[in-house]
DSSP file (Angstrom, degrees, kcal/mol; ACC not computed):
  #  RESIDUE AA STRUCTURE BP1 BP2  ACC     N-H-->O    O-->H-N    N-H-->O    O-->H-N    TCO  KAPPA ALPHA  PHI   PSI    X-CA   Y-CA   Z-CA
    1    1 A X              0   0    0      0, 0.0     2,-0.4     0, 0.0     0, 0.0   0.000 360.0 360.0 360.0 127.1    8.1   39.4    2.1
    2    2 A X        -     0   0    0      3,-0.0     2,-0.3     4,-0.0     3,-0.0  -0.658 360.0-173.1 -89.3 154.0    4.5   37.9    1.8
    3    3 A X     >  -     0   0    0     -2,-0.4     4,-0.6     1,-0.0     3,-0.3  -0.867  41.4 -78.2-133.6 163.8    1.5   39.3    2.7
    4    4 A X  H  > S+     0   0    0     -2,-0.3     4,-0.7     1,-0.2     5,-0.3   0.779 127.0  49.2 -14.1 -72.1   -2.1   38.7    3.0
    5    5 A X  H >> S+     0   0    0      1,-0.2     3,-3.2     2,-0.2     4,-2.8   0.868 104.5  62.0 -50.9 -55.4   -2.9   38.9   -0.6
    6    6 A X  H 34 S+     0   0    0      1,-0.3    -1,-0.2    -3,-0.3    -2,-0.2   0.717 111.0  46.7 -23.4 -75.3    0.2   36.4   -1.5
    7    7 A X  H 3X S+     0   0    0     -4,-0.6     4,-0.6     1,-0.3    -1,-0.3   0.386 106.0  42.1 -75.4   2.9   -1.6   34.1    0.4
    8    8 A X  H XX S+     0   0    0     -3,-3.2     4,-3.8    -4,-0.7     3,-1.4   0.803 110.9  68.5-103.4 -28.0   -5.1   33.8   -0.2
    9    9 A X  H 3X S+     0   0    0     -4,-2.8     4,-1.1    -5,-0.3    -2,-0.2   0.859 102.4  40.7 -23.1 -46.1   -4.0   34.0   -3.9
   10   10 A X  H 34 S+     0   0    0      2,-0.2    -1,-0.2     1,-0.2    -2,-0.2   0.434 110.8  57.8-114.3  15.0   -2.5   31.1   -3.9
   11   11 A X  H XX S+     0   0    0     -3,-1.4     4,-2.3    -4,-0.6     3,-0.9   0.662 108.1  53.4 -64.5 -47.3   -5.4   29.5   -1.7
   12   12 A X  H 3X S+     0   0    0     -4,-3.8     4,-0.9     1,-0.2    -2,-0.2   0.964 109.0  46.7 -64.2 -47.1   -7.5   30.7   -4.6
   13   13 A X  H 3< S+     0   0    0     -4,-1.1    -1,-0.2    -5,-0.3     4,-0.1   0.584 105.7  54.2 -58.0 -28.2   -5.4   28.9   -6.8
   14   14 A X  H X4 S+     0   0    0     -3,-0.9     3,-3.3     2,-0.2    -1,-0.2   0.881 102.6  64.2 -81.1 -30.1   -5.2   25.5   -4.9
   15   15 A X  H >< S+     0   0    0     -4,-2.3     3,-1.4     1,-0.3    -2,-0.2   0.838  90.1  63.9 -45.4 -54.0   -9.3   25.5   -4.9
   16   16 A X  T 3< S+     0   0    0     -4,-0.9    -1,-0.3     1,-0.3    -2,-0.2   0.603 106.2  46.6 -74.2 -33.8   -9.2   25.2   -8.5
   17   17 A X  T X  S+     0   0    0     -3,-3.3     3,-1.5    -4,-0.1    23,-0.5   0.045  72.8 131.1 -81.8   3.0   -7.5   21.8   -7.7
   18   18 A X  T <  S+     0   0    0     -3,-1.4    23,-0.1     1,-0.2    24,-0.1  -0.416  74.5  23.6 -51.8 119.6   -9.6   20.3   -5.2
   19   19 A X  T 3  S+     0   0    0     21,-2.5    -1,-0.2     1,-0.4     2,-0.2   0.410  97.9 111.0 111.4 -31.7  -10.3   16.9   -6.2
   20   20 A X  S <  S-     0   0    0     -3,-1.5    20,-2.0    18,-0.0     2,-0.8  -0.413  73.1 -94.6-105.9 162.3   -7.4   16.2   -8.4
   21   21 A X  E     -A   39   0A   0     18,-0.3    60,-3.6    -2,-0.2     2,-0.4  -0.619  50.3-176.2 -80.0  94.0   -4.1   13.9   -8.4
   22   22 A X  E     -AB  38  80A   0     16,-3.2    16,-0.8    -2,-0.8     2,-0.6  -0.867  28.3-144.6-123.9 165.6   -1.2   15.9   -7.1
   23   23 A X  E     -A   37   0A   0     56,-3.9     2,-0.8    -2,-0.4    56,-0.2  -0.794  21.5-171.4-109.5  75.8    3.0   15.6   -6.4
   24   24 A X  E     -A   36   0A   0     12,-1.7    12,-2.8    -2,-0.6     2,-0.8  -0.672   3.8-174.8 -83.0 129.1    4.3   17.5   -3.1
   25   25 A X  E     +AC  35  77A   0     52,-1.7    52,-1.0    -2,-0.8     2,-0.3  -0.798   8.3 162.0-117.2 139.5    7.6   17.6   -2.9
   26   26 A X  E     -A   34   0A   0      8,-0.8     2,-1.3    -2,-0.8     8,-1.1  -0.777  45.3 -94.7-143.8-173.3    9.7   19.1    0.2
   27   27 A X  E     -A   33   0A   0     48,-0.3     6,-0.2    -2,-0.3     5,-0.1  -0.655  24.1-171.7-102.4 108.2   12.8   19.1    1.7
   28   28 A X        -     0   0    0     -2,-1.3     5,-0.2     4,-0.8    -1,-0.2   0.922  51.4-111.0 -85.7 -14.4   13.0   16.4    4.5
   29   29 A X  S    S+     0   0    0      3,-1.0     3,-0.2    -3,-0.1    -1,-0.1   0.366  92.1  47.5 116.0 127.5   16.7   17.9    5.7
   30   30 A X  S    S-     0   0    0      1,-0.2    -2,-0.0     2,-0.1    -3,-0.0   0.844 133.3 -55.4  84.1  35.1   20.4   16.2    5.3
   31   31 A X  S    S+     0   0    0      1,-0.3     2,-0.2     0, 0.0    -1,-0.2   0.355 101.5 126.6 109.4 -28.4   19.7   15.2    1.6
   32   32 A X        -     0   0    0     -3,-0.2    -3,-1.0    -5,-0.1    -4,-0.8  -0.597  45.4-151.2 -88.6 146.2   16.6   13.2    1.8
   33   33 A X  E     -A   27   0A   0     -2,-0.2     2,-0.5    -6,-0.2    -6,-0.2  -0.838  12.7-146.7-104.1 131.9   13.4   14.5   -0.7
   34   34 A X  E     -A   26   0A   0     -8,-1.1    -8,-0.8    -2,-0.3     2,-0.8  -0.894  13.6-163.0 -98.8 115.9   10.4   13.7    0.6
   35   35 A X  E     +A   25   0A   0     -2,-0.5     2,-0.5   -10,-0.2   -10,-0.2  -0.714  13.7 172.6-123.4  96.3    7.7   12.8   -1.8
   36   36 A X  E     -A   24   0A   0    -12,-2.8   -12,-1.7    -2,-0.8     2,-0.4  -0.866   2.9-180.0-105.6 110.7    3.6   12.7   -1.4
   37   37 A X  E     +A   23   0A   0     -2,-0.5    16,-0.7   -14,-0.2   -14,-0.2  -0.957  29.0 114.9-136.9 124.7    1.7   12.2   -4.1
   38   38 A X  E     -AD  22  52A   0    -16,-0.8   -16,-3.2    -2,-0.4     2,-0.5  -0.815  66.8 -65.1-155.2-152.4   -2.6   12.1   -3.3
   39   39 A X  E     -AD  21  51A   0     12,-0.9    12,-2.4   -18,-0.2   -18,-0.3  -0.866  52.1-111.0 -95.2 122.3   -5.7   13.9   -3.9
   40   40 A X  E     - D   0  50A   0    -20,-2.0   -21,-2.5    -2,-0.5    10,-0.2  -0.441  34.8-169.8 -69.6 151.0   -6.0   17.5   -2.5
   41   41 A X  E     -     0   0A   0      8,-2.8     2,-0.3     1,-0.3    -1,-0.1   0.859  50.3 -24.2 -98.3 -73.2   -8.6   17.3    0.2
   42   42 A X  E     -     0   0A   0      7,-0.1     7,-0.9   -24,-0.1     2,-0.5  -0.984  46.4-133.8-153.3 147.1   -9.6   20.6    1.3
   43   43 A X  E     - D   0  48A   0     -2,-0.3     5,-0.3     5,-0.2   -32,-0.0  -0.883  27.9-179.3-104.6 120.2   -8.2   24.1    1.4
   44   44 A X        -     0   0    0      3,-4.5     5,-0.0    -2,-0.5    -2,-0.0  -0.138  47.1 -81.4-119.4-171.6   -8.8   25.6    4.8
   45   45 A X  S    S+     0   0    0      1,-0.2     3,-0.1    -2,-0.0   -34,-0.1   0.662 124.2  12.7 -70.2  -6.5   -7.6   29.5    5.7
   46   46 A X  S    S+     0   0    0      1,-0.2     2,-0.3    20,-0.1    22,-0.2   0.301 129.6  29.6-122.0 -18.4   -3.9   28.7    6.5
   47   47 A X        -     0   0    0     20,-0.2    -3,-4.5    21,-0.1     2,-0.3  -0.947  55.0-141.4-149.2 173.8   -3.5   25.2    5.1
   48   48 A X  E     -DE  43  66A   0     18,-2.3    18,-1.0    -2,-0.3     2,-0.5  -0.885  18.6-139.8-125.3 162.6   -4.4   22.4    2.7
   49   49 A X  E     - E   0  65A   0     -7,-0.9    -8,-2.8    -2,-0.3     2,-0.5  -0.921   8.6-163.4-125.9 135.6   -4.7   19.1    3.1
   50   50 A X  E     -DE  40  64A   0     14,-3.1    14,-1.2    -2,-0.5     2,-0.3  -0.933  11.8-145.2-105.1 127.3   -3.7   16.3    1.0
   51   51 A X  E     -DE  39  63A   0    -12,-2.4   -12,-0.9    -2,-0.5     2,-0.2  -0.787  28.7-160.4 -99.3 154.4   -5.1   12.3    1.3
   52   52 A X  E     -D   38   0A   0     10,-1.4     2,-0.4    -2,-0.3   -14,-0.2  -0.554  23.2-123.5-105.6 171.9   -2.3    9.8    0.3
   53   53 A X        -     0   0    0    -16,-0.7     2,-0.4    -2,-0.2   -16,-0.2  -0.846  28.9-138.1-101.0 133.1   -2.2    6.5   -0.7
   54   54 A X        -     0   0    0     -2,-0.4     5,-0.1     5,-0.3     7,-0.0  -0.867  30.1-104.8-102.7 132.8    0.1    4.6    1.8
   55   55 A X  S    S+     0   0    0     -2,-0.4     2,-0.5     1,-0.1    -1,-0.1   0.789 108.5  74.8 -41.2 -58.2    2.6    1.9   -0.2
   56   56 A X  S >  S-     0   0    0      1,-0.2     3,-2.8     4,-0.1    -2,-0.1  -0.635  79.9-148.9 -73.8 107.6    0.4   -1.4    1.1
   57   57 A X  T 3  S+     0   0    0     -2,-0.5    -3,-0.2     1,-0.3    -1,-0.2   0.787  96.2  51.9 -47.3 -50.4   -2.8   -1.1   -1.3
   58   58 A X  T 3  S+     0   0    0      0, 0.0    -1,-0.3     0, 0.0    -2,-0.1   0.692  91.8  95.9 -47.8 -31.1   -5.0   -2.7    1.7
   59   59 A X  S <  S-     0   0    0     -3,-2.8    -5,-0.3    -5,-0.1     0, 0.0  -0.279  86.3 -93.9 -87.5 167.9   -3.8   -0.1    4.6
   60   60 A X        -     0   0    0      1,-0.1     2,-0.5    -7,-0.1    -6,-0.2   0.007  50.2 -94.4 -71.8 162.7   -5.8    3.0    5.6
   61   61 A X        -     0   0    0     -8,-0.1     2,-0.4   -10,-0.0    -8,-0.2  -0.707  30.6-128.2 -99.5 157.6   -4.9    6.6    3.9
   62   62 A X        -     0   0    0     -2,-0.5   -10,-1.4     2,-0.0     2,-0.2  -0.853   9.0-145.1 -97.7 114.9   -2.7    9.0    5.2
   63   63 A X  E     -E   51   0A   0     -2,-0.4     2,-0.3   -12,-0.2   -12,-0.2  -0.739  16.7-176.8 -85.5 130.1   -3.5   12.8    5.7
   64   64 A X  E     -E   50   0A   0    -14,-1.2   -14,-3.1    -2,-0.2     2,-0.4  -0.981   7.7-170.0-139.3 130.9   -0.5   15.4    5.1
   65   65 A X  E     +E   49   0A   0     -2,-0.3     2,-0.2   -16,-0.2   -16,-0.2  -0.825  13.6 158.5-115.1 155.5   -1.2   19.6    5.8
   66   66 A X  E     -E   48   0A   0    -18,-1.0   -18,-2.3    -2,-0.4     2,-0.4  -0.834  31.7 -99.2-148.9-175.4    0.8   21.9    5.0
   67   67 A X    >   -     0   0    0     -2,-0.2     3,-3.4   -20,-0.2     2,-0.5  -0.980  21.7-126.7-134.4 144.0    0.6   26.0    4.3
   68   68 A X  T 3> S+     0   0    0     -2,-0.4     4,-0.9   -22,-0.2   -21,-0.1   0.197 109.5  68.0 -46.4  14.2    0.4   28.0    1.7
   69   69 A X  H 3> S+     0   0    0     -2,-0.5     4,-2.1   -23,-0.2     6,-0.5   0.646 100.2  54.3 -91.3 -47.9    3.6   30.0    3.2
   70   70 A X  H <4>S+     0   0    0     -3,-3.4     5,-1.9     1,-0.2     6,-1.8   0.791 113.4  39.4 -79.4  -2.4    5.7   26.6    2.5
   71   71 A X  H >45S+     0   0    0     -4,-0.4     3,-9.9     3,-0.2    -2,-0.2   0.826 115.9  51.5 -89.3 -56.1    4.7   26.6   -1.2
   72   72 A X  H 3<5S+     0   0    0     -4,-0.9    -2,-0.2     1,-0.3    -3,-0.1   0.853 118.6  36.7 -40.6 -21.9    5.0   30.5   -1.5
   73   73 A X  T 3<5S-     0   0    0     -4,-2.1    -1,-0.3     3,-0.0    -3,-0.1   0.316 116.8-125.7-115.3  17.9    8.7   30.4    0.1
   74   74 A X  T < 5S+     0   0    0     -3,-9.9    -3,-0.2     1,-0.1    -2,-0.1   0.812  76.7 128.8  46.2  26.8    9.0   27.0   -2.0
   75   75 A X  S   <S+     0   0    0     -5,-1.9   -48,-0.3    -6,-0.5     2,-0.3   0.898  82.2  42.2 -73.3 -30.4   10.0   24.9    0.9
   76   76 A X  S    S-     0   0    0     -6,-1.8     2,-0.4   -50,-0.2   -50,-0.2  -0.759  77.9-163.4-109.5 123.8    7.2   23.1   -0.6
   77   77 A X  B     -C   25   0A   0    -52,-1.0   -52,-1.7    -2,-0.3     2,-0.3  -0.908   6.5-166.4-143.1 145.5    6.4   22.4   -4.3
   78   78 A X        +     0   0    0     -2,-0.4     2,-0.3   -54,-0.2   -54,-0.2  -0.701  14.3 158.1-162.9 113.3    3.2   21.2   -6.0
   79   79 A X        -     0   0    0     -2,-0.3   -56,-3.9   -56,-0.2     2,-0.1  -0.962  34.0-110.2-149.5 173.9    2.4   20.1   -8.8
   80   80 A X  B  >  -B   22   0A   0     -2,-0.3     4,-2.6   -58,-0.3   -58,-0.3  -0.390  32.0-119.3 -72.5 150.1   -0.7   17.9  -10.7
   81   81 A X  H  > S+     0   0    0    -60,-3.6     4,-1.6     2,-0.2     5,-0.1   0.914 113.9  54.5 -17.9 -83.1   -0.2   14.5  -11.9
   82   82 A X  H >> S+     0   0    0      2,-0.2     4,-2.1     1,-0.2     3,-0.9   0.891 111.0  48.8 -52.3 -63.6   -0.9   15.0  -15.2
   83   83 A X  H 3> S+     0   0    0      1,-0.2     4,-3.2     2,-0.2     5,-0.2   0.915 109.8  51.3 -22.4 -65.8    1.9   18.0  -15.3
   84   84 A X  H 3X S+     0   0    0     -4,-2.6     4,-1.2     1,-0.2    -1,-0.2   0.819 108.9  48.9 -65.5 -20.6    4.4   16.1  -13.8
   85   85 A X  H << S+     0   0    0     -4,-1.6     4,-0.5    -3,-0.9    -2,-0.2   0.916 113.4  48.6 -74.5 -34.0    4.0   13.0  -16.3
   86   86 A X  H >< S+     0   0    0     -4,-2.1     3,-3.6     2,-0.2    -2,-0.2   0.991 108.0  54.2 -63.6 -48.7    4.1   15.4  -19.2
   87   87 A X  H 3< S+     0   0    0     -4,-3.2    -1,-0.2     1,-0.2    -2,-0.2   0.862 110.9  51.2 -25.8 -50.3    7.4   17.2  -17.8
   88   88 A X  T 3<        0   0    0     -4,-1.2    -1,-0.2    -5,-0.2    -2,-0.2   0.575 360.0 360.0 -70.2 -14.8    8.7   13.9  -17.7
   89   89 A X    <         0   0    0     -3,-3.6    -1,-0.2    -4,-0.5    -2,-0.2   0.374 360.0 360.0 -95.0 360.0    7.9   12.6  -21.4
């Protein structure tokens, strides 16, 4: 079960990351991963926001929210740039 605390905990935790390059990954349903990787924007009392990069450099960026409930119940999972490249070497 979450509670209150859970969440602003891990609000407290995303602040620290404001500003920085990060990887969400979620579940888009029937197999497919969906994958956003931008800068967190701001963390508000129920959600965060992330700016993307969109595929064509020239086209406008793309804002994606979510809430700290879908990282706490891991529908959602997070991590910085720099983390996921070391994992990977």
């Amino acid at each position: 079960m979450i509670i209150k605390s859970d969440v602003e905990e891990c609000k407290k935790n995303l602040e620290t990351f404001i500003g920085r390059t990060v990887r969400l990954t979620s579940n888009g349903g029937r197999k497919r991963i969906i994958v956003h990787e931008g800068i967190l924007d701001h963390c508000y009392p129920n959600m965060f926001t992330v700016k993307c990069n969109r595929k064509p450099a020239n086209s406008t960026k793309e804002i994606v929210s979510y809430s700290y409930v879908d990282v706490l119940t891991k529908t959602v999972h997070i991590t910085t740039v720099a983390e996921a490249e070391t994992q990977a070497s």
